[in-house]
MARLO-557938 format. One record per residue: x, y negated, z of N, C-alpha, C, O in turn; residue number from 0. Coordinates in steps of 0.05 Angstrom, whole numbers, always signed. Atoms other than C-alpha are relative to their C-alpha. Layout:
# MARLO-557938
> n_east_n_north_n_up_ca_east_ca_north_ca_up_c_east_c_north_c_up_o_east_o_north_o_up_num
> X_Y_Z_X_Y_Z_X_Y_Z_X_Y_Z_NUM;
...
END
This chain:
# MARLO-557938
> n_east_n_north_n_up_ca_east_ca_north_ca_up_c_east_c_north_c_up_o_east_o_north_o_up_num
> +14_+25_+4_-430_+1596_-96_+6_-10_-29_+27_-13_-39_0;
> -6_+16_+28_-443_+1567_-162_+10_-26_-6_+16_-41_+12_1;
> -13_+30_+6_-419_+1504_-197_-16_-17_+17_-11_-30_+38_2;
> +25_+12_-14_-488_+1477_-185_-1_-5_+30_-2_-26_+41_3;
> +2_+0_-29_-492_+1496_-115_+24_-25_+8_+16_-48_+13_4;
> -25_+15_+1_-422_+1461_-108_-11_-27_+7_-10_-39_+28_5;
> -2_+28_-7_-444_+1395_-125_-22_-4_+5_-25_-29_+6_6;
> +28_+11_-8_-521_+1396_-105_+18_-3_+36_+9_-20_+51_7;
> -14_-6_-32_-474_+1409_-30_+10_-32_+5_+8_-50_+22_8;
> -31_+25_-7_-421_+1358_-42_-16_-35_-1_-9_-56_+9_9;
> +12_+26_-11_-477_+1307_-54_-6_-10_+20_+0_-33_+27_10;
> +12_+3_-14_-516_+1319_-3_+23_-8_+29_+15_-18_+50_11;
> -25_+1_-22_-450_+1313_+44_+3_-33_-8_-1_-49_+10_12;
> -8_+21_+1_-431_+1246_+4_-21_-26_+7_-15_-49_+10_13;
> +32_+17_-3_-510_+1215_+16_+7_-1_+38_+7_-22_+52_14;
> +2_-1_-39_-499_+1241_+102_+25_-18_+5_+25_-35_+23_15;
> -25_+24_+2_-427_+1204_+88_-8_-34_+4_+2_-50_+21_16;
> +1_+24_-3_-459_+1138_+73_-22_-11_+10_-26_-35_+14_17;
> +22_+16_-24_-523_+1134_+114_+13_+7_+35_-1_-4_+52_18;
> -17_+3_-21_-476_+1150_+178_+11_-28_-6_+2_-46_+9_19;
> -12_+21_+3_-441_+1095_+158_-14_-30_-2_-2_-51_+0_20;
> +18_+12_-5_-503_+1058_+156_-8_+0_+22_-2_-20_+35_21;
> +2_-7_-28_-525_+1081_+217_+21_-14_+25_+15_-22_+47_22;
> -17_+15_-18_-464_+1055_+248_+1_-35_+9_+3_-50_+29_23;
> +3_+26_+1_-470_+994_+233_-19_-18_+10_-14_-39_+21_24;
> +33_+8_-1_-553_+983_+237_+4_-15_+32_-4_-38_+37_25;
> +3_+18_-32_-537_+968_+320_+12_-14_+5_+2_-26_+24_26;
> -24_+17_-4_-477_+929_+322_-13_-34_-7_-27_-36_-27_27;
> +7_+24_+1_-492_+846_+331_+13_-7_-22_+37_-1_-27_28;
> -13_+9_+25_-484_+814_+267_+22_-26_+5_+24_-42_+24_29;
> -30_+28_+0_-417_+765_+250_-9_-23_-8_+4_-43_-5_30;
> -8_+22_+20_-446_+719_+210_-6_-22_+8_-25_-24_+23_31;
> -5_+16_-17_-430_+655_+225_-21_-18_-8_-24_-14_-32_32;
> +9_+18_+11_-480_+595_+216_+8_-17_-7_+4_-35_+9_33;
> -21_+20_+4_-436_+548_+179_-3_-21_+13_+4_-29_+35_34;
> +11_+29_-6_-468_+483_+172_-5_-10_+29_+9_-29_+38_35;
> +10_+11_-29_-503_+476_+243_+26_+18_+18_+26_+11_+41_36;
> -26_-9_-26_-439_+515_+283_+26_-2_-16_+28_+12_-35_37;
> -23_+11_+20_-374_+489_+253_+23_+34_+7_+26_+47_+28_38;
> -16_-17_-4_-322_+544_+239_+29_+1_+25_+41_-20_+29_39;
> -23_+5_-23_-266_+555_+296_+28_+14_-19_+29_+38_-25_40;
> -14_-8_+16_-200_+554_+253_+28_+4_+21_+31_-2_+45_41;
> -29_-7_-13_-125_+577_+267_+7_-28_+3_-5_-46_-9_42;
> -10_+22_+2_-87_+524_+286_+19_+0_-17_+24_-22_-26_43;
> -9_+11_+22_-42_+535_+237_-2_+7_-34_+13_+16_-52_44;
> +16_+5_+16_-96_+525_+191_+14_-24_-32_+24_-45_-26_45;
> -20_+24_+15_-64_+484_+121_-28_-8_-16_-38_+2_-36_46;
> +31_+14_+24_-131_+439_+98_+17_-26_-11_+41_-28_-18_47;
> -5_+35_+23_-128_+362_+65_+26_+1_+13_+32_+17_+31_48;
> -26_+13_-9_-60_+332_+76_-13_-22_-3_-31_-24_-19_49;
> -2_+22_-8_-59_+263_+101_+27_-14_+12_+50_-3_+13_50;
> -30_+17_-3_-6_+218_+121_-2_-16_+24_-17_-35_+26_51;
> +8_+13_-32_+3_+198_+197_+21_-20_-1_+44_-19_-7_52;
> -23_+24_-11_+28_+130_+218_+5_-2_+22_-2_+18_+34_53;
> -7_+4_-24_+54_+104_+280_-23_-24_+14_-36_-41_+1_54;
> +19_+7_-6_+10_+77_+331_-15_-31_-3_-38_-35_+4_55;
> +9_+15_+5_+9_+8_+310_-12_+7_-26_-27_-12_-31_56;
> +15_-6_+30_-19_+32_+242_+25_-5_-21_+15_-5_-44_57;
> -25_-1_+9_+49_+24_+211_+7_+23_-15_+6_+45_-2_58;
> -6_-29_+3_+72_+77_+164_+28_+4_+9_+50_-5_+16_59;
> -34_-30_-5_+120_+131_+172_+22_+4_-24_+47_+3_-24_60;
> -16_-9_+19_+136_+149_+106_+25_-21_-8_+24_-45_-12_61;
> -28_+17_+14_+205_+125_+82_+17_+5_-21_+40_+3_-27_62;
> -3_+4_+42_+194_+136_+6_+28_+20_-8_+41_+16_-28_63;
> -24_-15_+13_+254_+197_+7_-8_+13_-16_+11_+18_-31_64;
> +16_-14_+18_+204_+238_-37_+6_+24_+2_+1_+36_-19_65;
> -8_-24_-5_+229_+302_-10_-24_+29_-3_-23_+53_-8_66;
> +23_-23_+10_+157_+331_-16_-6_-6_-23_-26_+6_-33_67;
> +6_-2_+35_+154_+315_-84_+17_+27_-7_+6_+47_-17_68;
> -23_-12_+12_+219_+353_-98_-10_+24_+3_-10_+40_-16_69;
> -6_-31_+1_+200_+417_-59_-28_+4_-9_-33_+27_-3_70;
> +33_-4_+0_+123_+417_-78_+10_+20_-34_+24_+12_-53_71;
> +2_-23_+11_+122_+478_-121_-17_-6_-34_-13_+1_-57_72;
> +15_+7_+26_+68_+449_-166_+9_-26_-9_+12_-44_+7_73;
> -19_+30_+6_+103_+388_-213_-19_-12_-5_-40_-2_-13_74;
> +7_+28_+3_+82_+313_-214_-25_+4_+27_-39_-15_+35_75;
> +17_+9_-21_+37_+336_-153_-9_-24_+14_-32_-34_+16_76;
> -2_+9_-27_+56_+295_-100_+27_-31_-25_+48_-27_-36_77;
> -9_+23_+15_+74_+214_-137_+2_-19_+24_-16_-24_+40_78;
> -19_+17_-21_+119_+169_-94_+12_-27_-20_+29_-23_-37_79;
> -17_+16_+7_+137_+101_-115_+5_-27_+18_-13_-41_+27_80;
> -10_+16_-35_+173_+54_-61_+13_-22_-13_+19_-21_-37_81;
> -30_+22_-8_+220_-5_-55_-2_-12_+22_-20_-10_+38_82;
> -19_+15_-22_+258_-46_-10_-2_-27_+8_+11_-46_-3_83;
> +9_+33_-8_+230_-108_+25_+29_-14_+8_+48_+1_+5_84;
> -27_+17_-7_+290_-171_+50_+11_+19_+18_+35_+23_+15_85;
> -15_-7_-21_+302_-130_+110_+8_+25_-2_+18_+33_+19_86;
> -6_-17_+17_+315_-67_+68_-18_+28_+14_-9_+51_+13_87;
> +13_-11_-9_+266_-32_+99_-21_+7_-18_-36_-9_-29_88;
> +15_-11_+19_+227_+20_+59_-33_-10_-9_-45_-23_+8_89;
> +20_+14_-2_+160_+1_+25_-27_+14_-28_-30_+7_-51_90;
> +17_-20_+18_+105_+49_-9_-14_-22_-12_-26_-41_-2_91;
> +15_+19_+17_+79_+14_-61_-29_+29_-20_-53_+23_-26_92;
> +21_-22_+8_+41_+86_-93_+12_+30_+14_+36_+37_+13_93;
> +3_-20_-12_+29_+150_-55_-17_+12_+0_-33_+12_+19_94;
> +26_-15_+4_-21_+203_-92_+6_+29_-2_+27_+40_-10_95;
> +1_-33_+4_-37_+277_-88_-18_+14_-1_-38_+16_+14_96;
> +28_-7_+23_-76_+313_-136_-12_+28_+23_-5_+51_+18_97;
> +10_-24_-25_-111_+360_-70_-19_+17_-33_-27_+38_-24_98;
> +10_-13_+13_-147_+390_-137_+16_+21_-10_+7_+43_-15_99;
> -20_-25_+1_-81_+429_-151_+24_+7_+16_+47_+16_+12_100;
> -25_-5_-10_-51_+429_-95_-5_+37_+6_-24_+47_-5_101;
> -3_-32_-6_-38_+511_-69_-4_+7_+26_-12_+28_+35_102;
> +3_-6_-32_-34_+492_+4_+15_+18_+16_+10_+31_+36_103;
> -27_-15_-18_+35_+522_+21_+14_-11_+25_+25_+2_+43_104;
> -11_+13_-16_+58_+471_+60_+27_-7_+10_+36_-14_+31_105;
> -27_+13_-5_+124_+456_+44_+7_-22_-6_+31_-28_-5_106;
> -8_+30_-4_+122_+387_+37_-7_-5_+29_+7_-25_+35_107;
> +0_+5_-22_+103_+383_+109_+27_+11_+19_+39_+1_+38_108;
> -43_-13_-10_+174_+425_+129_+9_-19_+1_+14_-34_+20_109;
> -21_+18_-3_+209_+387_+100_-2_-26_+1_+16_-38_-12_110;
> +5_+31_+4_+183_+314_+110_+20_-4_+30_+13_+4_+52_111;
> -21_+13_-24_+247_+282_+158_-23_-17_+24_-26_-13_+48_112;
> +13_+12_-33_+201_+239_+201_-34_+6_+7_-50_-7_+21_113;
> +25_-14_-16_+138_+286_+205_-24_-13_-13_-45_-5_-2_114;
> +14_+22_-7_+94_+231_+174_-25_+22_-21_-49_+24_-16_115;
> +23_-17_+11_+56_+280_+123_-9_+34_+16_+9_+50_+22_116;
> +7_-13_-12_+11_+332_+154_-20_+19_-17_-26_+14_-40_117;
> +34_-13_+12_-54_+388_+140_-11_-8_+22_+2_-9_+43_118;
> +18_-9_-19_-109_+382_+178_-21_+18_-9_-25_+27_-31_119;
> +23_-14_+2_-168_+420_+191_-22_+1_-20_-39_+18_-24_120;
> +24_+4_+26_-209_+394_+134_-1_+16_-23_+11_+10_-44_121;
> +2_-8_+25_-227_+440_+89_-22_+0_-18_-24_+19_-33_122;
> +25_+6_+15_-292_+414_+55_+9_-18_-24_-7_-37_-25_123;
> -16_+15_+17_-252_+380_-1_-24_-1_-28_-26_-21_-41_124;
> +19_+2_+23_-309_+402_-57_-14_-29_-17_-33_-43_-8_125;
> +8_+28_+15_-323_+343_-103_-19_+15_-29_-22_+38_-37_126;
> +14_+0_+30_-366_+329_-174_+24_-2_-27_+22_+3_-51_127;
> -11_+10_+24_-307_+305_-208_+37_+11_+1_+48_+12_+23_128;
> -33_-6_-8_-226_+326_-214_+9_-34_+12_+16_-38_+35_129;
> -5_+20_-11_-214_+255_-206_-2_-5_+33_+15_-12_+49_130;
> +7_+11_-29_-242_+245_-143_+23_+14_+23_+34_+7_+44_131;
> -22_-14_-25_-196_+294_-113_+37_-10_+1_+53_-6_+18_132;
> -20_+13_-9_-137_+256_-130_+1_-20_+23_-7_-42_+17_133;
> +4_+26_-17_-131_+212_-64_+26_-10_-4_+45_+3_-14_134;
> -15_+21_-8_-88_+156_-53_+7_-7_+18_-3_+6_+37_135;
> -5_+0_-25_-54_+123_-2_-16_-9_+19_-7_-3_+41_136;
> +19_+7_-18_-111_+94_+33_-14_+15_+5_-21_+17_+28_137;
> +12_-30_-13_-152_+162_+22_+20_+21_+23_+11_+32_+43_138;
> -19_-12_-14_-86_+196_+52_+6_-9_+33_+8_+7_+52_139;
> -7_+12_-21_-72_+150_+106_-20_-6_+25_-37_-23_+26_140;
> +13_+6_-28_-95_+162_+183_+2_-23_+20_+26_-22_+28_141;
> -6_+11_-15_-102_+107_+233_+12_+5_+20_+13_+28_+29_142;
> -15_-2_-16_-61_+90_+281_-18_+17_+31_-4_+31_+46_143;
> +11_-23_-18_-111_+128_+335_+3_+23_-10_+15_+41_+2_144;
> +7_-32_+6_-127_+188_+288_+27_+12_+2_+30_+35_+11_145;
> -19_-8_-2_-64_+195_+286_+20_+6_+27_+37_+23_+30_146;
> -8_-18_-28_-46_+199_+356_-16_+17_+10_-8_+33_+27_147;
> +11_-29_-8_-102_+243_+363_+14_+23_-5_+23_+39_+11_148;
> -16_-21_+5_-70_+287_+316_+28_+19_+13_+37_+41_+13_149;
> -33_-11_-10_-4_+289_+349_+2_+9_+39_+20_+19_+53_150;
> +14_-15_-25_-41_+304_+418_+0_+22_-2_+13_+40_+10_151;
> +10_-33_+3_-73_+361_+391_+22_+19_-6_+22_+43_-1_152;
> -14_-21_+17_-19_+390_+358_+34_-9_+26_+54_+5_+29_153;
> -30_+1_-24_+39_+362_+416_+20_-5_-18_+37_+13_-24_154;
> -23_+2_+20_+83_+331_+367_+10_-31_+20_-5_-43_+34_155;
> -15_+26_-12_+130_+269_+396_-13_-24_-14_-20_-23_-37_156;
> +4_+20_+10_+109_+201_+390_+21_-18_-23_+45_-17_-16_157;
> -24_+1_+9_+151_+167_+334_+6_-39_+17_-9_-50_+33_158;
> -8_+18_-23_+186_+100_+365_-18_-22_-22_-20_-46_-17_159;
END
């Protein structure tokens, strides 16, 4: 067999290679999903927006230790500034996080002591502007229902 022969062969083998492989495929029901009109079915432990759950009077949680600042991987992310009302009881005065860089590791949710920052499912975050994706604490912050939804769904303890 000549060179020629060789590779007029080895084509014709690599052409029966990839219309089998076509072939395989051609009957099989397609995956693809319809986004928009059928919403995706995600893991549950899915890491979308973070938000910030209160207690069920609508009360927050957070108690200004800034511990997800510290471990948040990306710096000045995650901006905490608190004080101390008469009864020395903690008091968020600013609570922002730039979701435009965040990474979505989820170690400020570890380690937050009383659970109060979370992900949810939201991952449609796409904006016009970087700005916009910085939210605040009122973009951050779930009501006192959503937030017992959340802790339904997910079976987390009520906090007192």
């Amino acid at each position: 067999m000549t060179v020629l022969e060789s590779r007029v062969l080895n084509g014709v083998l690599e052409i029966g290679r990839g219309l089998w492989t076509v072939a395989k495929h051609a009957f099989r029901p397609p995956v693809t999903l319809e986004y928009p009109e059928a919403p995706a079915e995600l893991s549950p432990r899915f890491h979308g927006r973070l938000s910030l759950l209160t207690k069920s009077t609508g009360e927050d949680l957070c108690i200004g230790c800034k511990a997800c600042a510290r471990v948040c991987p990306c710096d000045d992310l995650i901006q905490i500034e608190m004080h101390r009302d008469d009864d020395k009881k903690p008091v968020i005065d600013l609570f922002t996080i730039d979701m435009g860089r965040c990474i979505f590791c989820g170690n400020c949710t570890e380690v937050c002591p009383v659970d109060c920052i979370k992900m949810l499912d939201d991952f449609e975050l796409a904006d016009y502007s970087r700005e916009a994706l910085v939210l605040d604490k009122a973009g951050l912050t779930l009501s006192g229902e959503e937030s017992d939804t959340y802790r339904t769904k997910y079976d987390l303890e009520t906090p007192a």
